[in-house]
Backbone bond lengths (Angstrom), bond angles and torsions (degrees), N, CA, C in turn:
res aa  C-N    CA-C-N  psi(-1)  N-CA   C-N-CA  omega(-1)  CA-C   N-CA-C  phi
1 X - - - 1.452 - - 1.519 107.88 -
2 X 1.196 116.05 147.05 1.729 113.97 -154.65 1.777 81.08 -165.61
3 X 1.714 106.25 113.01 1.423 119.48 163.14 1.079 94.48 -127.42
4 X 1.540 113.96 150.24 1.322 124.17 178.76 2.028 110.24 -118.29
5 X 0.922 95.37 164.32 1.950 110.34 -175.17 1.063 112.82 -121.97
6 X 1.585 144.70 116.84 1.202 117.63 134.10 1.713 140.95 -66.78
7 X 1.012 137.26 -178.77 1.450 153.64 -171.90 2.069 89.21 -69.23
8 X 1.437 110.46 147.53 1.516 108.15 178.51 1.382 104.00 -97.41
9 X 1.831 106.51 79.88 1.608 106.83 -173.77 1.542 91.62 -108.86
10 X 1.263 150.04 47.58 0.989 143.67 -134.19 1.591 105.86 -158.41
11 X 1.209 131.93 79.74 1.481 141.84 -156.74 1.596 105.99 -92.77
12 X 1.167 107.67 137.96 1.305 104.59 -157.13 1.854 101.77 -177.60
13 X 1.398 128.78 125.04 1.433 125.14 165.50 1.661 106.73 54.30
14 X 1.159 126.55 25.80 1.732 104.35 -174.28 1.077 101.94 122.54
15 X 1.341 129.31 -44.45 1.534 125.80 -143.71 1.212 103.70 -161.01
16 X 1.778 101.90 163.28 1.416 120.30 174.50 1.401 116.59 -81.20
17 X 1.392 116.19 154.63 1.610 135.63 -167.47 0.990 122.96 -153.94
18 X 1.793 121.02 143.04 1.248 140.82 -137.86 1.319 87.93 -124.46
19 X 1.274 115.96 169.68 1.856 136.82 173.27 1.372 95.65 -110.30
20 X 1.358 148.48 121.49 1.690 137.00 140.11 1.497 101.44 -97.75
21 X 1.623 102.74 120.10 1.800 126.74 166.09 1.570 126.35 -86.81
22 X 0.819 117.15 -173.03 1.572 128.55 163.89 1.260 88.62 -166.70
23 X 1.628 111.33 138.42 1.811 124.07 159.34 1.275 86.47 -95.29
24 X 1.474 164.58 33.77 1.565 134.94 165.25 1.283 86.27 -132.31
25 X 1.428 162.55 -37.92 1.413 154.98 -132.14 1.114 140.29 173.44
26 X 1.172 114.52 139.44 1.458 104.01 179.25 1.725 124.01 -84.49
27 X 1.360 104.41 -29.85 1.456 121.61 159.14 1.954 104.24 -60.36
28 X 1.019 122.92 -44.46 1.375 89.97 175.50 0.957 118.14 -86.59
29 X 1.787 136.11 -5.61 1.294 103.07 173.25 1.446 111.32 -86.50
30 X 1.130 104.63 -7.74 1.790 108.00 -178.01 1.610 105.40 -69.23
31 X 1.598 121.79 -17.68 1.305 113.69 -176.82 1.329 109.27 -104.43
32 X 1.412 121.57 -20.64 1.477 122.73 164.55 1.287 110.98 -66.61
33 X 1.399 130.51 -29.08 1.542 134.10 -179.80 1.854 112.55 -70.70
34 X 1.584 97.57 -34.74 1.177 114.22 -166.56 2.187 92.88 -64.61
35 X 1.461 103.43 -68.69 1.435 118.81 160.63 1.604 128.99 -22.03
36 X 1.422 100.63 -44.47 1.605 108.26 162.02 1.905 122.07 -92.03
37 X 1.519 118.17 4.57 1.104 116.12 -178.05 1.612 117.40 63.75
38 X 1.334 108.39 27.24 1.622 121.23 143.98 1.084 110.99 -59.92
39 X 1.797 108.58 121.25 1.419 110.65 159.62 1.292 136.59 -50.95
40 X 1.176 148.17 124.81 1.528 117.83 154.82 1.683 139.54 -8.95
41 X 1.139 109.90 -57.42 1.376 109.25 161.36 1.479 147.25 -66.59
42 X 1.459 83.34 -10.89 1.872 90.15 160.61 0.893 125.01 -69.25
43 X 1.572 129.86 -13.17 1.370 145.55 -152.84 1.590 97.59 -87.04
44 X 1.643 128.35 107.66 1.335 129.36 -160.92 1.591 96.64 -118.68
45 X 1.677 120.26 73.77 1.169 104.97 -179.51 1.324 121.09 112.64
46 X 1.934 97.09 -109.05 1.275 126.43 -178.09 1.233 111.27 -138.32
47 X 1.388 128.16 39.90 1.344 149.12 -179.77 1.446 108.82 -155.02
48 X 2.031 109.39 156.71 1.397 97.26 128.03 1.512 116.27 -118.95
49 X 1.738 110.79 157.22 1.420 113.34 -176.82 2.030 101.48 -82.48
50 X 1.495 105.10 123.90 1.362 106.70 -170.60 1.331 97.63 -116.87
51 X 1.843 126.09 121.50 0.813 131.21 160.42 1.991 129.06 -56.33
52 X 1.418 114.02 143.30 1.345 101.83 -161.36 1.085 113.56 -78.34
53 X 1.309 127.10 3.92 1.272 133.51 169.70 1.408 98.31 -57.07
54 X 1.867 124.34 -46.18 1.293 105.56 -163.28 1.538 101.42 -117.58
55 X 1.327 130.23 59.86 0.720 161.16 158.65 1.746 119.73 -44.83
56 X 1.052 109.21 -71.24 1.584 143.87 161.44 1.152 90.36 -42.76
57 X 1.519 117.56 -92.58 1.325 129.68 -171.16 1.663 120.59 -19.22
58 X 1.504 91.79 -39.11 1.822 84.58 -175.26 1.389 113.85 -96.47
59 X 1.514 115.31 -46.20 1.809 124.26 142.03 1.669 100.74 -13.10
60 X 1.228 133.14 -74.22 1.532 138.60 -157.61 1.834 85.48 -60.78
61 X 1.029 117.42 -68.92 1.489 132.89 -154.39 1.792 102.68 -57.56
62 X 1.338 122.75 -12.37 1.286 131.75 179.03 1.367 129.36 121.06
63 X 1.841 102.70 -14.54 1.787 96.88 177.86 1.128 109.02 -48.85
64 X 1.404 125.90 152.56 1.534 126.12 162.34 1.761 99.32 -94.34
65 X 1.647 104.84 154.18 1.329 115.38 173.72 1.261 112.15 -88.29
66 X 1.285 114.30 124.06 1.756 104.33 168.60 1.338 96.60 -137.37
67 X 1.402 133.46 177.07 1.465 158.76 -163.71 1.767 91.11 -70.24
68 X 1.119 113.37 175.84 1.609 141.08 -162.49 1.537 93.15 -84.31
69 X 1.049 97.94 -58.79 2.112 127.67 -167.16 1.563 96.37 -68.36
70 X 1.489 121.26 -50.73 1.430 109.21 -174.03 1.456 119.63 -74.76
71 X 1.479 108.05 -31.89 1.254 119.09 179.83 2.288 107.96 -64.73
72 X 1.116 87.78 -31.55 1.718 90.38 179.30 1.410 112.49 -78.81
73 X 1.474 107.40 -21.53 1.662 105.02 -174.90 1.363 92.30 -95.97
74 X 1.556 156.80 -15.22 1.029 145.06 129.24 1.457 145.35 -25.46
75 X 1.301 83.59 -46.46 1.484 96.66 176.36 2.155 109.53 -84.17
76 X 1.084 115.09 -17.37 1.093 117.37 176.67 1.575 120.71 -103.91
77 X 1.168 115.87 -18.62 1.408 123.56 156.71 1.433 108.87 -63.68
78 X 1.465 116.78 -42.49 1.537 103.94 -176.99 1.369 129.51 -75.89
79 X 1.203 96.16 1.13 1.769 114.59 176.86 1.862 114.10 100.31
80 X 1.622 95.75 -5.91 1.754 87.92 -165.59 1.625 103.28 -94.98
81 X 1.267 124.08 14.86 1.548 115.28 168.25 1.145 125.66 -57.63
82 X 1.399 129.86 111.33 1.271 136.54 176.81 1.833 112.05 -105.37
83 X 1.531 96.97 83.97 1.288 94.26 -179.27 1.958 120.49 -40.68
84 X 0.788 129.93 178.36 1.629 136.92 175.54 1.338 96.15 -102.60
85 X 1.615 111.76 137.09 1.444 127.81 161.49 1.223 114.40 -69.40
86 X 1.442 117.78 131.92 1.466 124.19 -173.81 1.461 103.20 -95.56
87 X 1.044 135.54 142.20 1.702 152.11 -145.50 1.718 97.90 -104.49
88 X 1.402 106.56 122.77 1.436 102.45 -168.09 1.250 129.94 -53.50
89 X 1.345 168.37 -123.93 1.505 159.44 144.16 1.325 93.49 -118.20
């Protein structure tokens, strides 16, 4: 099992925020999230949004850290990119 993290450069509500991926599944990242005490609702898609508070927490738990850029070309090589719907004009 291999989840990946980006860096919490990601501003948002108060605070900085992380990406957690999986290239194999969506069930595992939903159970690695579950493992780190990710809510359900962080779950944006094809991510979860991880506050940097728990940062560590998921680093400790096994995500690996990689760059913003690697983590997106990961996640879209593995087939699970779910671009965002753009809001009509």
């Amino acid at each position: 099992m291999t989840l990946y993290i980006d860096p919490p450069n990601w501003p948002g509500h108060g605070r900085m925020w992380s990406h957690l991926v999986s290239d194999v599944s969506f069930e595992e990242l939903h159970a690695f999230a579950a493992l780190i005490g990710a809510p359900e609702r962080a779950f944006d898609g094809d991510h979860y949004d991880v506050p940097s508070y728990r940062y560590a927490d998921a680093v400790s738990a096994g995500a690996v850290e990689v760059g913003s850029k690697e983590l997106v070309r990961r996640l879209t090589e593995s087939g699970l990119r779910r671009p965002k719907r753009r809001a009509a004009p």
